[in-house]
C-alpha positions as CSV (number, residue, x, y, z in Angstrom):
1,X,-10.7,43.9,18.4
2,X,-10.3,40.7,20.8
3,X,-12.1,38.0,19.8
4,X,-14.7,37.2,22.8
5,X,-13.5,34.2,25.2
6,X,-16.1,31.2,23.8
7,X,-14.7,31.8,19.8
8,X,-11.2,31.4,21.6
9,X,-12.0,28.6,23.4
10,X,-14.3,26.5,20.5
11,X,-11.2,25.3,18.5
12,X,-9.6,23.4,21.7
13,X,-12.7,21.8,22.1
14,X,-13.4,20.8,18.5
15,X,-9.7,19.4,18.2
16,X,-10.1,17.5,21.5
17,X,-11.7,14.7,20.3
18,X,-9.6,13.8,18.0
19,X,-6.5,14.6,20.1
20,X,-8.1,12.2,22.9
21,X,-8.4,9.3,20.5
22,X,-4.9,10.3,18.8
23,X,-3.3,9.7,22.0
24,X,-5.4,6.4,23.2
25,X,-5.5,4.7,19.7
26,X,-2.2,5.8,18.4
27,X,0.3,7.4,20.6
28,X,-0.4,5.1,23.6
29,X,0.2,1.7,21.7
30,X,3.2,3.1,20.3
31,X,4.7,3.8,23.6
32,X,3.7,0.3,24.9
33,X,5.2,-1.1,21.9
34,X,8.3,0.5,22.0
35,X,8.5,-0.4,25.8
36,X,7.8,-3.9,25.0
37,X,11.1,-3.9,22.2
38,X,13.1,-3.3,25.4
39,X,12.8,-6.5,26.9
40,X,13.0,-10.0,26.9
41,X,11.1,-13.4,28.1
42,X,14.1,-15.7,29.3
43,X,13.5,-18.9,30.6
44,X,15.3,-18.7,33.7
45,X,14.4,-15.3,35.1
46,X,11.5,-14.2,33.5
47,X,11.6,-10.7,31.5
48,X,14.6,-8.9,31.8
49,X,15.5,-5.8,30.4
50,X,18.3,-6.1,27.4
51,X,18.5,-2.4,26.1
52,X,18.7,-2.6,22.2
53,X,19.9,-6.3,22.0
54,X,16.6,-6.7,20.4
55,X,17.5,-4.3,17.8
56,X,20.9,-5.2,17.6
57,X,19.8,-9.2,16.8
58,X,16.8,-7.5,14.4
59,X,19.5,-6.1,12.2
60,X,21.1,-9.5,11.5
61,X,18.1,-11.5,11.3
62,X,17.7,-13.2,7.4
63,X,14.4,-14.1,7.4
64,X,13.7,-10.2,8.5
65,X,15.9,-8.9,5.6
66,X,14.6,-11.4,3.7
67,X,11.1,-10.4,4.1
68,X,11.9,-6.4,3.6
69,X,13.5,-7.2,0.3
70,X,10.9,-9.1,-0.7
71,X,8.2,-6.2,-0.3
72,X,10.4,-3.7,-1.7
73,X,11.0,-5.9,-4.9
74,X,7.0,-5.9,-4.5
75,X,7.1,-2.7,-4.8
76,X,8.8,-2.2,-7.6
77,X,7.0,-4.4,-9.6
78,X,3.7,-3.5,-8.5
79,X,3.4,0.2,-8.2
80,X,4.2,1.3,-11.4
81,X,2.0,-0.5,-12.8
82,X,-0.6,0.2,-10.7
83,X,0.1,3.8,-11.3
84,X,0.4,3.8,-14.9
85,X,-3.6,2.5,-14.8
86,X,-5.1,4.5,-12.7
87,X,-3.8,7.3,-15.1
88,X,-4.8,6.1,-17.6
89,X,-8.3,5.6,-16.6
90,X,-8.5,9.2,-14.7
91,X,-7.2,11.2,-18.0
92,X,-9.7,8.7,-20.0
93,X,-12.7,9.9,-18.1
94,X,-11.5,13.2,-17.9
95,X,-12.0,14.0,-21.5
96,X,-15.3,13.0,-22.1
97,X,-15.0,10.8,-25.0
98,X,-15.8,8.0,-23.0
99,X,-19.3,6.6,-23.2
100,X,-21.0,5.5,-20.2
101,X,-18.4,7.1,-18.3
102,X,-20.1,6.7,-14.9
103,X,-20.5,2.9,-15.3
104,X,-16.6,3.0,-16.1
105,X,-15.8,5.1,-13.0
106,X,-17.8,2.9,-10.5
107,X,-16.7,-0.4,-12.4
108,X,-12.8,0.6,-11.6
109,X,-13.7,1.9,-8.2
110,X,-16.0,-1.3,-7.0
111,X,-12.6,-3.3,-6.1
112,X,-11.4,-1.2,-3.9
113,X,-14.8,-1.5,-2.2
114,X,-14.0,-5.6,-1.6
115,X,-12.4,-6.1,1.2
116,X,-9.1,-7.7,1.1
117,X,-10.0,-10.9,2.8
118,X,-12.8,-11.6,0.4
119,X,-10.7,-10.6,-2.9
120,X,-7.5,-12.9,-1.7
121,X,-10.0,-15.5,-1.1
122,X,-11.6,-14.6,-4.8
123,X,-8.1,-14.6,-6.4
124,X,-6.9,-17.6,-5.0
125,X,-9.8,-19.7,-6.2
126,X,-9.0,-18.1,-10.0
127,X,-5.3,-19.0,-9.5
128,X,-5.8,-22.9,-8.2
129,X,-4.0,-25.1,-9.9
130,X,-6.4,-28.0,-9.7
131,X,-9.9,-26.5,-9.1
132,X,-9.8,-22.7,-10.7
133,X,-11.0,-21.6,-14.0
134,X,-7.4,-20.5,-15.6
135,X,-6.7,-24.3,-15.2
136,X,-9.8,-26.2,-16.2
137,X,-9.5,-23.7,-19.7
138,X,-5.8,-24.6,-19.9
139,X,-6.6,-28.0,-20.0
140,X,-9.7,-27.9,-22.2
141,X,-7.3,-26.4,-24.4
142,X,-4.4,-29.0,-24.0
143,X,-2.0,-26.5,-23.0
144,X,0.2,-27.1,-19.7
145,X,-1.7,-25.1,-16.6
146,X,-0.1,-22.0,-15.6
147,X,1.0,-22.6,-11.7
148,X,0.0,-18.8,-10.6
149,X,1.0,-20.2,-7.2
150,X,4.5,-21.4,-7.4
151,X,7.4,-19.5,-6.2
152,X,8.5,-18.3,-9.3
153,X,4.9,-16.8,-10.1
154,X,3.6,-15.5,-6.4
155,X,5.2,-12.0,-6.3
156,X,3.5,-11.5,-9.6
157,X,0.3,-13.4,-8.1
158,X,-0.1,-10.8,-5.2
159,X,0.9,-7.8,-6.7
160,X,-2.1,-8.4,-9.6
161,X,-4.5,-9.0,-6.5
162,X,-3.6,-5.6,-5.1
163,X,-3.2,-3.6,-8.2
164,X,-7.1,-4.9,-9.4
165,X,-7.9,-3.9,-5.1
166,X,-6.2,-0.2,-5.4
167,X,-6.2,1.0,-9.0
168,X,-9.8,2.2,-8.6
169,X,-8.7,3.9,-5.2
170,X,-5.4,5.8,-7.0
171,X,-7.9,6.4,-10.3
172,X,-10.7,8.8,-8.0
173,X,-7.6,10.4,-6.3
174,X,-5.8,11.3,-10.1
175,X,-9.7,11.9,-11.4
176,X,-10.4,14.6,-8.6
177,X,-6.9,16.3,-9.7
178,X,-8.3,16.6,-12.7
179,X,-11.1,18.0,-12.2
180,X,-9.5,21.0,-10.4
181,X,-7.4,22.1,-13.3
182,X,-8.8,25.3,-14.9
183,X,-10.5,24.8,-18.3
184,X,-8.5,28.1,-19.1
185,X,-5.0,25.7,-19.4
186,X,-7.4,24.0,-22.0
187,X,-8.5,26.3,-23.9
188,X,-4.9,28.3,-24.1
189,X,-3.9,25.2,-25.3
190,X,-5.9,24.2,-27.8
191,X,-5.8,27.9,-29.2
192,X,-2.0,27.6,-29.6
193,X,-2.8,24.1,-31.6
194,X,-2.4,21.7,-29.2
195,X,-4.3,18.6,-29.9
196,X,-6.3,15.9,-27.2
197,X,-2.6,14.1,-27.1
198,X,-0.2,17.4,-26.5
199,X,-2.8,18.5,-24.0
200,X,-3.2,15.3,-22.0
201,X,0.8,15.2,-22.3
202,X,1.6,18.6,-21.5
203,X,-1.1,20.2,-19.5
204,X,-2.8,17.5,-17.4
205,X,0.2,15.2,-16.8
206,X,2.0,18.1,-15.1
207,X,-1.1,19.4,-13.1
208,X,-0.9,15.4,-11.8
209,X,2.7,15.4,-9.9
210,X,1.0,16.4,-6.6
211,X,-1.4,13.9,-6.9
212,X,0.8,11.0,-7.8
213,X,3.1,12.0,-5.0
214,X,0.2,11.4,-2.9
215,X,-0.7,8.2,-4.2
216,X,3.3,7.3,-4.0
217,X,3.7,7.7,-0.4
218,X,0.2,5.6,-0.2
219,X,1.9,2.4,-1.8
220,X,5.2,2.9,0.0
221,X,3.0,2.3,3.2
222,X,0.7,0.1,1.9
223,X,3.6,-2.3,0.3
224,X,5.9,-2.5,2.9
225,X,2.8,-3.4,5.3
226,X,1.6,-6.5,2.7
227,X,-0.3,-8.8,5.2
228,X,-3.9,-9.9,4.5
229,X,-3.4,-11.3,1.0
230,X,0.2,-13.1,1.9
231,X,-1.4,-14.3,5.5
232,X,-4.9,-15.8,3.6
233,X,-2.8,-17.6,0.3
234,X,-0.8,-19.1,3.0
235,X,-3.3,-22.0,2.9
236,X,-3.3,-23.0,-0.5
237,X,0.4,-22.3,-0.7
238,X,2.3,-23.0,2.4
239,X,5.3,-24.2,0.7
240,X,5.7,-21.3,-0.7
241,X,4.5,-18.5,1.8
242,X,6.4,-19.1,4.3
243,X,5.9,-16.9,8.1
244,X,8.6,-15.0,6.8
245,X,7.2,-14.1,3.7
246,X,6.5,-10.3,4.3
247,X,8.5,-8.2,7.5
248,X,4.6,-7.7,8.5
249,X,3.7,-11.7,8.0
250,X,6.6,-12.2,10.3
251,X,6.2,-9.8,13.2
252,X,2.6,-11.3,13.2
253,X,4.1,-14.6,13.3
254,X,6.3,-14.2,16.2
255,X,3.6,-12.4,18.3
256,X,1.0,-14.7,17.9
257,X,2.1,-18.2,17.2
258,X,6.1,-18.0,18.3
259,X,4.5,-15.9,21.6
260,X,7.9,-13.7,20.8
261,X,6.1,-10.6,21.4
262,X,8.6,-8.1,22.7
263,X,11.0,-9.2,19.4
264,X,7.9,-8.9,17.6
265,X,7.4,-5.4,18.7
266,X,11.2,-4.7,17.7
267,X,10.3,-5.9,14.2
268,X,7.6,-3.7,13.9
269,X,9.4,-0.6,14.7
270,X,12.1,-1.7,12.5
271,X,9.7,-2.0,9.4
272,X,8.0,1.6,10.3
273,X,11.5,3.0,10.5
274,X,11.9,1.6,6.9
275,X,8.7,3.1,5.5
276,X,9.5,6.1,7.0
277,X,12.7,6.3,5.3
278,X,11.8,5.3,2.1
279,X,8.7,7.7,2.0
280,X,11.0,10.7,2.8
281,X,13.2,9.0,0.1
282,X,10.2,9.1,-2.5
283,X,9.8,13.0,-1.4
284,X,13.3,13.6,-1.5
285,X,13.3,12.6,-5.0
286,X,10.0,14.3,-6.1
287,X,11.5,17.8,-4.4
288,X,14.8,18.0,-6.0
289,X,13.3,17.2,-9.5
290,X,10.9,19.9,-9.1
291,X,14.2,22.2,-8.0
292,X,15.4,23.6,-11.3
């Protein structure tokens, strides 16, 4: 039997909101943006349309390559690690042996609950060189103080500020996973004499994949758009952040204090062409491993 006209006509109206905000908030800046990439502010003539020169120049620009290689080696560094924690924690309080495992759960989660301004601005204090804790101890201990802000240490600097921000945030995500496995894995396994270790291993570790996947593709976005902690340490470290630090740091840069906005814009869709790139990479990857 038909289905009467208003239960036909409800999901249109239900997904029009969204839709209507999609296209204002997401769809319509994209379009002016990529509009914007296909011009340029000359001195004599005013804007002029130059086709893909933008893109062209983009391609060849250092301190853009620069700044992508420089989040990518982020990434490399970072994630993993990141990862490796937040499984840790999830199968942790997943088999109950924890006590107080409630106070453990919201403990981890909390940073992700700072905003990033206020934990750059936290972490930067810590890492001072002349005012934070790590170097008034390393001096009350006569040993030389560690310079967490050099060149040699930032990459490590930041990706410790975002991996105490987001392991909390990749732990709930694993923890949830968890949760949905059926005991019945559990019990079949521990009947065939598995212990806690070959269960964990075996068992829960595969039931993960889909939800590491996930949290993947979440850093690939989230690392090659680094901005807030790079743009707030510049302060205390402008010698060593640079504008050009980060692809994002340096479309910012050239928007708002080079006034380069339609090159800006190019940059941009450069850098989401590259995340979307590397995240069908990362599935890429995960799907032909899965392929036997």
């Amino acid at each position: 039997m038909a289905a009467p006209r208003r239960t036909r006509s409800a999901g249109p109206l239900f997904v029009a909101p969204f839709m209507i905000l999609f296209l204002l908030l997401f769809l319509t800046p994209l379009g002016y943006a990529a509009y914007l990439s296909l011009f340029q502010e000359r001195l004599i003539g005013g804007t002029a349309f130059v086709g893909l020169d933008n893109y062209v120049q983009a391609l060849g620009d250092s301190q853009l390559l620069h700044g992508v290689g420089r989040v990518a080696l982020f990434f490399v560094l970072q994630v993993p690690v990141m990862l490796a924690l937040a499984v840790l924690f999830a199968l942790a309080l997943d088999s109950g042996l924890l006590r107080l495992a409630r106070v453990i759960r919201l403990g981890v989660f909390v940073p992700y609950a700072v905003p990033s301004v206020v934990a750059a601005l936290m972490w930067g204090y810590l890492y001072g060189p002349d005012f934070g804790p790590f170097a008034q101890f390393a001096r009350e201990l006569s040993l030389p103080v560690p310079d967490f802000l050099s060149d040699t240490w930032m990459l490590g600097s930041l990706a410790n500020i975002v991996t105490w921000e987001f392991t909390g945030y990749n732990m709930i995500i694993l923890y949830a996973a968890l949760r949905t496995v059926p005991t019945e894995l559990y019990e079949a396994a521990a009947m065939d004499g598995a212990g806690a270790w070959r269960i964990a291993w075996s068992v829960k570790l595969p039931a993960l994949r889909p939800a590491l996947l996930l949290c993947l593709l979440f850093s690939v976005i989230g690392s090659f758009q680094l901005f807030n902690e790079p743009n707030l340490l510049t302060k205390i470290a402008p010698d060593v952040i640079t504008s050009d630090y980060t692809a994002n740091l340096y479309a910012y840069s050239l928007a708002f204090t080079g006034q380069q906005v339609n090159y800006a814009a190019t940059v941009s869709f450069l850098l989401g062409l590259v995340i979307v790139i590397a995240s069908y990479a990362v599935l890429l990857t995960a799907n032909r491993r899965r392929t036997p």
